[in-house]
Backbone as a printed PyTorch tensor [residue, N CA C, xyz], in Angstrom:
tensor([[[-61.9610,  19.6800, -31.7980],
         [-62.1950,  21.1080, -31.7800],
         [-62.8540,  21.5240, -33.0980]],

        [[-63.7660,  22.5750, -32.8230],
         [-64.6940,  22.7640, -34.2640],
         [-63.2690,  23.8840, -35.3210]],

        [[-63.8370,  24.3540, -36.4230],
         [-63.0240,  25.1430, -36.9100],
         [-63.4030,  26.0550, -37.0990]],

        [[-62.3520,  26.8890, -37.0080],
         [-62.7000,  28.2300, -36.9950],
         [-63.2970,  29.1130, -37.5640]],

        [[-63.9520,  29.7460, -37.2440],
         [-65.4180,  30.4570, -38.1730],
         [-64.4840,  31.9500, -39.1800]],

        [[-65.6890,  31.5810, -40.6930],
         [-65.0320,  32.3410, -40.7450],
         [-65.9270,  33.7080, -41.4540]],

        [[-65.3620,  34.7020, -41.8260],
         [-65.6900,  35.7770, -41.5450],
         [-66.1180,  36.7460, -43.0360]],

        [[-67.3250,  37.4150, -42.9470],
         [-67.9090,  37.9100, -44.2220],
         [-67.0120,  39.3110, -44.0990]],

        [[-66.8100,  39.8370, -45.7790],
         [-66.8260,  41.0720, -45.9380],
         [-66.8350,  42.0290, -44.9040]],

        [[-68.1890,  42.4280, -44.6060],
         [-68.7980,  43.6660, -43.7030],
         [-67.9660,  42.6220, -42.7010]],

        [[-68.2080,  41.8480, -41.8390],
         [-67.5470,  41.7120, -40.7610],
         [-65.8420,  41.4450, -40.2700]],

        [[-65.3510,  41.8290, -41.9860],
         [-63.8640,  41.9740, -42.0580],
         [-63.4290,  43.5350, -41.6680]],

        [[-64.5370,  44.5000, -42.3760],
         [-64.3330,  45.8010, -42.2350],
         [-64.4240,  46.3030, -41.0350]],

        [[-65.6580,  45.7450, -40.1290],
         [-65.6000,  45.8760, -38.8730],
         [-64.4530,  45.2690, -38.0540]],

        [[-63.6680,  44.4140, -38.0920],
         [-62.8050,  43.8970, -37.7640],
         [-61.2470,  44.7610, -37.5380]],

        [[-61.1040,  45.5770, -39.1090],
         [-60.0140,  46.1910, -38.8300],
         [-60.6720,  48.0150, -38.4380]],

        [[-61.7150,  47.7960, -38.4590],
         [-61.9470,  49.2560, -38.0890],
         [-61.6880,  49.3090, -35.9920]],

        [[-62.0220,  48.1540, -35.5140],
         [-62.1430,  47.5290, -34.2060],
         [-60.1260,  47.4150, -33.7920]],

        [[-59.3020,  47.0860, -34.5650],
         [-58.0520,  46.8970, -34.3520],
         [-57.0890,  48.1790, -34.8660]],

        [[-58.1260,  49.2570, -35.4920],
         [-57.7410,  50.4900, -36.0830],
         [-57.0170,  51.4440, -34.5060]],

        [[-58.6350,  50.9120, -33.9360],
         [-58.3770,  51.7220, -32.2800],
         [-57.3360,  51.5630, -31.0850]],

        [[-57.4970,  50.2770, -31.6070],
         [-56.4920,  49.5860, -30.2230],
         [-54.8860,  49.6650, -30.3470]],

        [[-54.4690,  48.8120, -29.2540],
         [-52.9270,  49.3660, -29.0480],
         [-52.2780,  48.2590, -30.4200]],

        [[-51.2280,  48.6300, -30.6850],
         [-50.1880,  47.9900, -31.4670],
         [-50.9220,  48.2290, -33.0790]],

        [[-51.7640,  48.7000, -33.5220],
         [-53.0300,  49.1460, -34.4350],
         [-52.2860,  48.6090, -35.7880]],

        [[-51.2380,  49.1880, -35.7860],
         [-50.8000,  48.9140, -37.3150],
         [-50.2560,  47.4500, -37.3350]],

        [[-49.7270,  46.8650, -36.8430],
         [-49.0200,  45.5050, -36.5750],
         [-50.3390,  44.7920, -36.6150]],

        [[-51.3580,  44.7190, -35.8940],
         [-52.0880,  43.8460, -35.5200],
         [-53.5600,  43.5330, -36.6790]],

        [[-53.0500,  45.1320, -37.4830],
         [-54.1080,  45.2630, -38.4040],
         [-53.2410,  43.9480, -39.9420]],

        [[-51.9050,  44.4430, -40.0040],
         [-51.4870,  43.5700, -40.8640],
         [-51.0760,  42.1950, -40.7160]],

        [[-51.6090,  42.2350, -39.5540],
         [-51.2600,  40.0960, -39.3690],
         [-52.5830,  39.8330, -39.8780]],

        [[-53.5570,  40.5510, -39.7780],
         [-54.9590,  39.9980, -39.9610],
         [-55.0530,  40.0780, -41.3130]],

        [[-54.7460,  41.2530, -42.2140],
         [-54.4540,  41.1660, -43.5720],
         [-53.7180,  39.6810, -44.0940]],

        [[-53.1170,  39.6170, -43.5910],
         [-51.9670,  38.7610, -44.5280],
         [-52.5140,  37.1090, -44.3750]],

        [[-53.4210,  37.5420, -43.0210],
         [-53.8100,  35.8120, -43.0560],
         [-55.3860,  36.3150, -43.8080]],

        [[-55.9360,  37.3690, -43.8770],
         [-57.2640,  37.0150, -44.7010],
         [-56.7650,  36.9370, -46.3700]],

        [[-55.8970,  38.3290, -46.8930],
         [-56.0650,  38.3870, -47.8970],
         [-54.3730,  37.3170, -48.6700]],

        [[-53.9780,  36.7050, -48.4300],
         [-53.1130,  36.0640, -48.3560],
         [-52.9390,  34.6090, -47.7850]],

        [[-53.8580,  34.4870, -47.2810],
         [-53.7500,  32.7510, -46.5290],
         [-52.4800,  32.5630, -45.8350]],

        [[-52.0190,  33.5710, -45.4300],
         [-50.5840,  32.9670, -44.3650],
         [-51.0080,  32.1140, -42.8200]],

        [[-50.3530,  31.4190, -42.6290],
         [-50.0130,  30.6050, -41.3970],
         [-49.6220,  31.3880, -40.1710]],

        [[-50.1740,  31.1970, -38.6900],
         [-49.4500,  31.8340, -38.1070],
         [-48.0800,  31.6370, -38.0560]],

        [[-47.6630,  30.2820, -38.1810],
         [-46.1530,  30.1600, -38.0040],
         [-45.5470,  30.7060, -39.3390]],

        [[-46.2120,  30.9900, -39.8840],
         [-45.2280,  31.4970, -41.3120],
         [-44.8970,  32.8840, -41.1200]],

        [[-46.2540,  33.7780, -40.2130],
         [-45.7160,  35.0410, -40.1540],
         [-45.2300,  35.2940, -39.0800]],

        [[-44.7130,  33.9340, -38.0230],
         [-43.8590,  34.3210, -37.5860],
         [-42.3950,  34.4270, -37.6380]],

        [[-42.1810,  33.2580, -38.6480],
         [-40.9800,  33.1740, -39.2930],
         [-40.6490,  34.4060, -40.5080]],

        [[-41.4710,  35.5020, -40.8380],
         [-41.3460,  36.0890, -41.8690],
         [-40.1220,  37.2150, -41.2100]],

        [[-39.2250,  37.5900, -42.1760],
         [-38.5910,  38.7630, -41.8160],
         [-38.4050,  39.4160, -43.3340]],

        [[-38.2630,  41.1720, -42.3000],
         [-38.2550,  41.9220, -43.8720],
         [-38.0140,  41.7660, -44.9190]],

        [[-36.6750,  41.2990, -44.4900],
         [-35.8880,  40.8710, -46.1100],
         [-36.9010,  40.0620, -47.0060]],

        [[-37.2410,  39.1070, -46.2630],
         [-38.7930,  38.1710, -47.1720],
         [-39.8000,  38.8240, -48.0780]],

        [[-39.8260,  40.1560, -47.4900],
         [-41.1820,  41.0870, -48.3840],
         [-40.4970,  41.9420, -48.9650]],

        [[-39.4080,  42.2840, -48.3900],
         [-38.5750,  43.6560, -49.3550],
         [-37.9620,  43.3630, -50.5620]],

        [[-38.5790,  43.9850, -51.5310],
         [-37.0000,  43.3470, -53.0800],
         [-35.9590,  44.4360, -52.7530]],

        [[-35.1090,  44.3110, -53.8250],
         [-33.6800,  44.6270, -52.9760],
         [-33.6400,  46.3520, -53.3440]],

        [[-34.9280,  46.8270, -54.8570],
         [-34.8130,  47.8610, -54.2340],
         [-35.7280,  48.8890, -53.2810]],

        [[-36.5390,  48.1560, -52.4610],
         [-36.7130,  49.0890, -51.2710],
         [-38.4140,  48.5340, -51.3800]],

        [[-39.2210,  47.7960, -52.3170],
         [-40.6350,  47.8260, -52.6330],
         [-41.0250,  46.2540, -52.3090]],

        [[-42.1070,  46.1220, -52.0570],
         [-42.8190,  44.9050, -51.9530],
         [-42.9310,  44.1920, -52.7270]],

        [[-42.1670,  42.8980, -52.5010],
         [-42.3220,  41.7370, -53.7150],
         [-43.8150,  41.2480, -53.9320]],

        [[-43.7680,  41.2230, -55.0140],
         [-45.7780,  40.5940, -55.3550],
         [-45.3400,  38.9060, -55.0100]],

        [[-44.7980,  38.3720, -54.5180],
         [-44.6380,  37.1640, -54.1540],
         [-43.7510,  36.8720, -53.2390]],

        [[-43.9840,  36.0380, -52.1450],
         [-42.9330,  35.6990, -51.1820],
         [-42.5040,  34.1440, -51.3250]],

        [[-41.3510,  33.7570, -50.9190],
         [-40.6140,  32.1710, -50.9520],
         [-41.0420,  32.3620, -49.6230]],

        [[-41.2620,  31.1610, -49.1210],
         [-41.3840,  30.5370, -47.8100],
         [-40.4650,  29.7130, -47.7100]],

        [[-39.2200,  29.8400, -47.2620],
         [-38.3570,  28.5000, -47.5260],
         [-38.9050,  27.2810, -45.9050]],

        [[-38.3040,  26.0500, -46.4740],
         [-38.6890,  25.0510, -45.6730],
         [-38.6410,  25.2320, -44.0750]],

        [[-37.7360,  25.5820, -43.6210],
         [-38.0770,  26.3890, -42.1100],
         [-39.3720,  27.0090, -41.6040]],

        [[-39.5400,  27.9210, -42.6430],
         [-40.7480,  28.3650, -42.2670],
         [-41.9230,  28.1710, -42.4590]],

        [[-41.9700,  27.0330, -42.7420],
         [-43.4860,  26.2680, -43.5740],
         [-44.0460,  25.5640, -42.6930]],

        [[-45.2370,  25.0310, -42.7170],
         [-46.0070,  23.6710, -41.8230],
         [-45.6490,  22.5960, -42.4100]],

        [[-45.3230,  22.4000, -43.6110],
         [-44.7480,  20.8290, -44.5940],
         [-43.5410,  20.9360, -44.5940]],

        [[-42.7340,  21.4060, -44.3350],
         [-40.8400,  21.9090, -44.2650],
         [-40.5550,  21.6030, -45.7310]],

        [[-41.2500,  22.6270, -46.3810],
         [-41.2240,  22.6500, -48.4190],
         [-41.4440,  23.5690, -48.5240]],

        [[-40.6440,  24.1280, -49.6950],
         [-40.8000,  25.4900, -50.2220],
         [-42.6230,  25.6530, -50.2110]],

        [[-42.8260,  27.6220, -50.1280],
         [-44.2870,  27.4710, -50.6880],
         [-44.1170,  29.3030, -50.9230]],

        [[-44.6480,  29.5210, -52.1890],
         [-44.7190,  30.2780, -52.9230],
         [-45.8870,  31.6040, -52.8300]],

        [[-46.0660,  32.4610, -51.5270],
         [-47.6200,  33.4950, -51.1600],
         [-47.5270,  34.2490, -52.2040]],

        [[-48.3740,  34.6370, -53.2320],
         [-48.8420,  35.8270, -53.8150],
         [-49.0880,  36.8230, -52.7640]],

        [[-48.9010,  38.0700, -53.2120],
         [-49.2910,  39.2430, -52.2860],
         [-50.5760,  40.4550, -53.2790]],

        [[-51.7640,  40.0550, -53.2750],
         [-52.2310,  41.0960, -53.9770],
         [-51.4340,  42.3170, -53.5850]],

        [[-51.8130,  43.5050, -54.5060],
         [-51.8370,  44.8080, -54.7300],
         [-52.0510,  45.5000, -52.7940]],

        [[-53.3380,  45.4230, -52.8200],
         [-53.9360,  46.0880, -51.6960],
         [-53.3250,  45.6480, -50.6490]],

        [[-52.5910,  44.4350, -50.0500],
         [-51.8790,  44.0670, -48.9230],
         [-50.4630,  44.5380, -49.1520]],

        [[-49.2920,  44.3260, -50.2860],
         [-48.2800,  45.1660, -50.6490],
         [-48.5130,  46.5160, -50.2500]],

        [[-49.4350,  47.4520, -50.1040],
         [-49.8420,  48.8750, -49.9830],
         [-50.0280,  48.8640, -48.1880]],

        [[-50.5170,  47.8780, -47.6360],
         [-50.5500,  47.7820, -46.6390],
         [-49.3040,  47.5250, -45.9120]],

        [[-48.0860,  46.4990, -46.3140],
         [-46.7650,  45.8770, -45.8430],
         [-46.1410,  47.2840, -46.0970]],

        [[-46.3870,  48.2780, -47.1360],
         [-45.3370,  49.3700, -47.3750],
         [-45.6370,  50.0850, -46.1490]],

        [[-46.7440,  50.5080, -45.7770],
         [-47.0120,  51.4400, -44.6300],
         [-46.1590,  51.1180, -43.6390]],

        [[-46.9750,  49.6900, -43.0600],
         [-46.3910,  49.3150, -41.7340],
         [-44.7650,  49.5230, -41.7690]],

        [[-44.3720,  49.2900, -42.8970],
         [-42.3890,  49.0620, -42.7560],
         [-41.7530,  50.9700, -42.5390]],

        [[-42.4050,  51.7310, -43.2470],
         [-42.1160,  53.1440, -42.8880],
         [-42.2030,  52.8870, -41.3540]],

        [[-42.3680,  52.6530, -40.2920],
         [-42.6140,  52.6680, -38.8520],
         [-41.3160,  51.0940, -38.5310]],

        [[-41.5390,  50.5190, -38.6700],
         [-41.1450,  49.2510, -38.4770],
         [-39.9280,  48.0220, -39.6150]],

        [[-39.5490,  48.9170, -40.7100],
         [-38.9480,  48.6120, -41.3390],
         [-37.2190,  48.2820, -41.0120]],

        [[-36.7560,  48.4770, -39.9050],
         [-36.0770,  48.5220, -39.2680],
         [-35.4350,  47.5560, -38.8450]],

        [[-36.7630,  46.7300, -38.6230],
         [-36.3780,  45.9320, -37.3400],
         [-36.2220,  44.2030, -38.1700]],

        [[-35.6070,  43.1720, -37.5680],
         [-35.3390,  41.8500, -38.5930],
         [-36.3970,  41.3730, -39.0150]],

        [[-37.1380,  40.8350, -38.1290],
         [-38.5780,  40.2420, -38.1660],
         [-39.7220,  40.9060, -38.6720]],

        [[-40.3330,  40.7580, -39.5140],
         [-41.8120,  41.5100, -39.5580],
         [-42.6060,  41.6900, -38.5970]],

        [[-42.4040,  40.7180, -37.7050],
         [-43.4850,  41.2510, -36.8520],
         [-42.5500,  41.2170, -35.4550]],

        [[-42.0390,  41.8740, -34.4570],
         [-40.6290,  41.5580, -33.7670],
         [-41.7680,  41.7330, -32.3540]],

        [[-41.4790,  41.3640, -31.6930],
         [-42.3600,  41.3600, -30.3560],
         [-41.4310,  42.9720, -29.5580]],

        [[-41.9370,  43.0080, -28.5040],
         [-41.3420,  44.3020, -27.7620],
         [-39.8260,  44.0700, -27.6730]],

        [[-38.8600,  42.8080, -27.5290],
         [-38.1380,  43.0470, -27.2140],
         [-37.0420,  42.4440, -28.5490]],

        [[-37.8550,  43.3600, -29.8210],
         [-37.3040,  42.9930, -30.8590],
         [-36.8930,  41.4350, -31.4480]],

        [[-37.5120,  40.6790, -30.6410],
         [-37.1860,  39.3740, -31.0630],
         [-38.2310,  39.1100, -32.1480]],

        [[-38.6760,  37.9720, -32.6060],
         [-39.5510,  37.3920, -33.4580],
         [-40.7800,  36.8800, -32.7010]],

        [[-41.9000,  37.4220, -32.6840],
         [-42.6370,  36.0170, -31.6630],
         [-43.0630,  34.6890, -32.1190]],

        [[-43.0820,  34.0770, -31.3720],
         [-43.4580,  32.4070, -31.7750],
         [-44.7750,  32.4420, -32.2830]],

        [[-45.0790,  30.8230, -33.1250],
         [-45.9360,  30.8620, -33.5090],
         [-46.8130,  31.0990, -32.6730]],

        [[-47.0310,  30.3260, -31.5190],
         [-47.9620,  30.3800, -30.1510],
         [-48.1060,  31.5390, -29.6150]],

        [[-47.2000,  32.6030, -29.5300],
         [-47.4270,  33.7270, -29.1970],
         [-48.6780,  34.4070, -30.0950]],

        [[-48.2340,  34.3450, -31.5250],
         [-49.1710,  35.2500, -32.3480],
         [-51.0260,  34.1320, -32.6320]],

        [[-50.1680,  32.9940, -32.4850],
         [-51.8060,  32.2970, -32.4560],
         [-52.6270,  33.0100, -31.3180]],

        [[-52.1900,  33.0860, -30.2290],
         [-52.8520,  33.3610, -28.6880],
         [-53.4490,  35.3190, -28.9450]],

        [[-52.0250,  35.8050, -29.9780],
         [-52.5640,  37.5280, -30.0080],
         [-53.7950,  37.5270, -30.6220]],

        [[-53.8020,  36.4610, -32.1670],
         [-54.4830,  36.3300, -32.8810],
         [-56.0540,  36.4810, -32.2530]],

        [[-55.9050,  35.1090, -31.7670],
         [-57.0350,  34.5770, -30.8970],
         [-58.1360,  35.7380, -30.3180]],

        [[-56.6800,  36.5110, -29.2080],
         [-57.7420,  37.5090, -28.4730],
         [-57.7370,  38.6450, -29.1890]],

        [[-57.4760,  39.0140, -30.4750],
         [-57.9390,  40.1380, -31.2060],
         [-58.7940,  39.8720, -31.9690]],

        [[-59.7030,  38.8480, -32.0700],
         [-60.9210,  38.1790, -32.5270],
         [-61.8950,  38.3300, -31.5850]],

        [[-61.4990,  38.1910, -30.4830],
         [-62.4290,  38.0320, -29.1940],
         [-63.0350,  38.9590, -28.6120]],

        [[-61.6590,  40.1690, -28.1650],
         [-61.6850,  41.5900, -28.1900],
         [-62.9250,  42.4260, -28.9310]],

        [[-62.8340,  41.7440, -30.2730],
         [-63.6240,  42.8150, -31.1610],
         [-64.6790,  42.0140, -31.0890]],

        [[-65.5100,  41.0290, -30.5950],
         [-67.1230,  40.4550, -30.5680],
         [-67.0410,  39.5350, -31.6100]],

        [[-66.2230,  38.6780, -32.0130],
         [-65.7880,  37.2990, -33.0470],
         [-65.5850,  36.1990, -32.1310]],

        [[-66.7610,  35.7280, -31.6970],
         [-66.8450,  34.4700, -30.8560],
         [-66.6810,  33.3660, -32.2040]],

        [[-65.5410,  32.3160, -31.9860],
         [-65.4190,  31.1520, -32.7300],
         [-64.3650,  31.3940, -33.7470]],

        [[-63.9120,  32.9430, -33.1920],
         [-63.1460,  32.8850, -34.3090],
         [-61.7020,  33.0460, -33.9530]],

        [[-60.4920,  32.0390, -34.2540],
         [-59.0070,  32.5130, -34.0200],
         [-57.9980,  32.0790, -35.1240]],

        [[-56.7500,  32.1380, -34.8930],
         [-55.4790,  31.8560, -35.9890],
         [-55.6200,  31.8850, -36.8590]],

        [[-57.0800,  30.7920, -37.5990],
         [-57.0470,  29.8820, -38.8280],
         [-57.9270,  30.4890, -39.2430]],

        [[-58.5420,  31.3340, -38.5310],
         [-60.0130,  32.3690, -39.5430],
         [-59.6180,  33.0810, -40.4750]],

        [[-58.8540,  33.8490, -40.4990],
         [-58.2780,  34.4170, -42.0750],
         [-57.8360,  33.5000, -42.9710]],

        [[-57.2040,  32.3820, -42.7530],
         [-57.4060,  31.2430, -44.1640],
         [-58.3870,  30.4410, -44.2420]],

        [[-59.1020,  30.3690, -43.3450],
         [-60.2550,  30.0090, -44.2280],
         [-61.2150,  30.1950, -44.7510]],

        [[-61.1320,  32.0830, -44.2830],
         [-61.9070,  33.1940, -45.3100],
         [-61.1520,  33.3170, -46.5730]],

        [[-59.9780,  33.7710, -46.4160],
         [-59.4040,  33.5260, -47.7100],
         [-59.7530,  32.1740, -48.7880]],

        [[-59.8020,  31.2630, -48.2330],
         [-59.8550,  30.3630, -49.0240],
         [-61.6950,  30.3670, -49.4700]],

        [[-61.9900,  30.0190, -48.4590],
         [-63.6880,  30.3460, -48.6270],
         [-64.4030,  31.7020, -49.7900]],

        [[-63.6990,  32.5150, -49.4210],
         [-64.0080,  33.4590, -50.4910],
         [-63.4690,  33.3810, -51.8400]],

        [[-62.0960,  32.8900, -51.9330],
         [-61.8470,  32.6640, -53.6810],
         [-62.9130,  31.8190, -54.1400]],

        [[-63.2040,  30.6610, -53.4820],
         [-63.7680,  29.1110, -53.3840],
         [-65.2040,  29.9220, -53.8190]],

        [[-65.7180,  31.2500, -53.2120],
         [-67.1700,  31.3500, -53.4040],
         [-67.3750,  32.1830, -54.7270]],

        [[-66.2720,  32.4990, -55.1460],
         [-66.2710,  33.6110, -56.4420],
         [-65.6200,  33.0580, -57.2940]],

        [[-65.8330,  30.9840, -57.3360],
         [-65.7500,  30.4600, -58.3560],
         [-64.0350,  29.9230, -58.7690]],

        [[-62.8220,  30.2260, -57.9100],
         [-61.6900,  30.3580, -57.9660],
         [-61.6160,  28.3420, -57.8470]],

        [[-60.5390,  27.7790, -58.8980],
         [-60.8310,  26.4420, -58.8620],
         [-60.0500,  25.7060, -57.6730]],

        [[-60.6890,  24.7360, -57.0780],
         [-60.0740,  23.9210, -56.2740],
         [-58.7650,  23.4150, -56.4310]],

        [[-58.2540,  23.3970, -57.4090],
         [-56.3300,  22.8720, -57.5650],
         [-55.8420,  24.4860, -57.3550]],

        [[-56.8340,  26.0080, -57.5320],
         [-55.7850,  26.7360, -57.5820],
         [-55.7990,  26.7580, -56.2040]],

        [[-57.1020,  26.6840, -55.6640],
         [-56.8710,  26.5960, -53.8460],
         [-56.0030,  26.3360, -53.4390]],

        [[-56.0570,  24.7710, -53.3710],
         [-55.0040,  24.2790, -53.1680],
         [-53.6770,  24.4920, -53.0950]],

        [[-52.8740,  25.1990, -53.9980],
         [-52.0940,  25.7440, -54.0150],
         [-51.7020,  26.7690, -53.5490]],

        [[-52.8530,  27.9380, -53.3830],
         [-52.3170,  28.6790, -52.8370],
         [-52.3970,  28.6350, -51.3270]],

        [[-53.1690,  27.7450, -50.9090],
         [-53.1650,  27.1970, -49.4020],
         [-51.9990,  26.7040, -48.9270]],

        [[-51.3180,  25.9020, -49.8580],
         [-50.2000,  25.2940, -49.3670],
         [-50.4900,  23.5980, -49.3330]],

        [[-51.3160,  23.1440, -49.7060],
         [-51.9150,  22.3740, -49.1190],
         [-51.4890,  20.9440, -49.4970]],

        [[-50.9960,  19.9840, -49.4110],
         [-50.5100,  18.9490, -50.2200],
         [-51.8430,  18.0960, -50.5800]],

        [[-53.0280,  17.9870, -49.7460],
         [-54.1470,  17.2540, -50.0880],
         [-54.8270,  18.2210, -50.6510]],

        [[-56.0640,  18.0820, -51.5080],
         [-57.3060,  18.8470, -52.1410],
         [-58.2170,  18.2380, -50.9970]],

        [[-58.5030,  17.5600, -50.3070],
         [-59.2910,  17.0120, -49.4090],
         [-58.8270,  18.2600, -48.0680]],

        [[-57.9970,  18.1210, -47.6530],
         [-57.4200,  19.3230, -46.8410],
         [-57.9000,  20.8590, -47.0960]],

        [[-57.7300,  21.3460, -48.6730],
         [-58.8300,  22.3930, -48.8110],
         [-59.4810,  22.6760, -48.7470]],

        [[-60.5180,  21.6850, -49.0080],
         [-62.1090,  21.3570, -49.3760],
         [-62.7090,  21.3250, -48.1360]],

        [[-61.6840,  20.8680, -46.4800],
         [-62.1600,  21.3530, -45.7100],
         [-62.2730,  23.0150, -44.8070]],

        [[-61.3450,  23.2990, -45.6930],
         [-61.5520,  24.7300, -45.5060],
         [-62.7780,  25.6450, -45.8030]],

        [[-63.3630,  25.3930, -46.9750],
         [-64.1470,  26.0310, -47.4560],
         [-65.4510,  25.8690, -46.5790]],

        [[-66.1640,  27.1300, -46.4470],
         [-67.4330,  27.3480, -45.8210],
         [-68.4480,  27.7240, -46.8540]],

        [[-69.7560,  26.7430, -46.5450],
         [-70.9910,  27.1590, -47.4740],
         [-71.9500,  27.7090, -46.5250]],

        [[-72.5340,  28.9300, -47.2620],
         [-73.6080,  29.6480, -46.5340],
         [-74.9480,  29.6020, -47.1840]],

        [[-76.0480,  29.4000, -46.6120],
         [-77.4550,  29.7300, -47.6740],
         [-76.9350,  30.5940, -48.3290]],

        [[-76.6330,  31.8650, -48.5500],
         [-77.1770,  32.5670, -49.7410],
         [-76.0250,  31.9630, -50.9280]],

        [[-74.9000,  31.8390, -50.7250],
         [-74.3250,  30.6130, -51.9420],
         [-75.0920,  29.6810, -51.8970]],

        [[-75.7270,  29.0930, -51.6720],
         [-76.7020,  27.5510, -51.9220],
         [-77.6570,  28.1020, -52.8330]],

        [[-78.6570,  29.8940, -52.5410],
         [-79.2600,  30.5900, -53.1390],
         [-78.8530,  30.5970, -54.4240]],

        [[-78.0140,  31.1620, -54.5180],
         [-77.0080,  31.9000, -55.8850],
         [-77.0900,  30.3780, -56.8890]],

        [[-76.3690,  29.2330, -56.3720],
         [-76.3620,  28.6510, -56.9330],
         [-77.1210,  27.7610, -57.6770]],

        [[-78.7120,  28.1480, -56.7400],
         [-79.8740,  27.4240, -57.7360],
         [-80.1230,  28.2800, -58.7430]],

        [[-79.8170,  29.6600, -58.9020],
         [-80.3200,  30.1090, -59.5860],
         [-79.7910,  30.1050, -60.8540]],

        [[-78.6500,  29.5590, -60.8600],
         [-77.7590,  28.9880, -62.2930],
         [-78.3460,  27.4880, -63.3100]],

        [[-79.4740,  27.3180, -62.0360],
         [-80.3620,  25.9920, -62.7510],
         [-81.4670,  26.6800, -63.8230]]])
């Protein structure tokens, strides 16, 4: 299977302006956050529950533990949360703060990873993102630190990644980085 394409700027904005409209809007807008600007896993955000993002008094931790349960390597792993996605997790929880799970399906349960890979999927599809599902927000995330010079061990890390070979396939090169970069000759 090829991998999943991934996605510029302008066609991020169009993306949540496209999931702004539709049903479940706020939920569906911050799964897509958290896997672009954050590199989360689907199975990680499905294992995420409030308590995970909330500090104890009431605000968004700038960092989340992933404990081994909820990981793809069953090992701790450590997400930074920029600024601008914390601002985003505060919103959604005024509505939804309530409930165990971050993301709780209708009948308040948690959904599976497969569930949110498959939502994932068709809220890519939905909005005119042919090639693109689950794994497209990390490997924009990663692709974009990767293109604004961010070093390959920090990748790595913040990918989760136990190989640097594993990162390195993440990353996407486009002509106009190939551009940019002759021009440093």
């Amino acid at each position: 299977m090829a991998q999943a394409r991934t996605l510029t700027d302008r066609e991020f904005v169009r993306l949540l302006a496209q999931l702004e409209q539709g049903r479940h809007a706020q939920r569906n807008m911050l799964l897509v956050q958290m896997s672009h600007w954050a590199g989360f896993r689907v199975g990680e955000l499905s294992e995420l529950r409030v308590t995970d993002v909330r500090d104890a008094s009431g605000g968004i931790k700038e960092q989340v533990l992933l404990k081994p349960h909820q990981t793809k390597g069953s090992k701790d792993r450590v997400v930074f949360i920029p600024a601008k996605l914390r601002e985003a997790i505060a919103r959604y929880l005024v509505m939804h703060g309530k409930q165990e799970y971050l993301f709780a399906s209708q009948k308040r349960g948690r959904f599976t990873a497969n569930t949110l890979q498959a939502t994932m999927t068709k809220l890519y599809a939905d909005a005119g993102f042919d090639g693109c599902r689950s794994h497209t927000g990390r490997r924009s995330f990663i692709t974009k630190l990767a293109a604004q010079g961010v070093g390959a061990r920090v990748l790595q890390e913040l990918a989760g990644h136990r190989n640097l070979a594993t990162t390195q396939r993440y990353i996407d090169v486009n002509d106009s980085q190939k551009r940019a970069a002759l021009l440093l000759i």
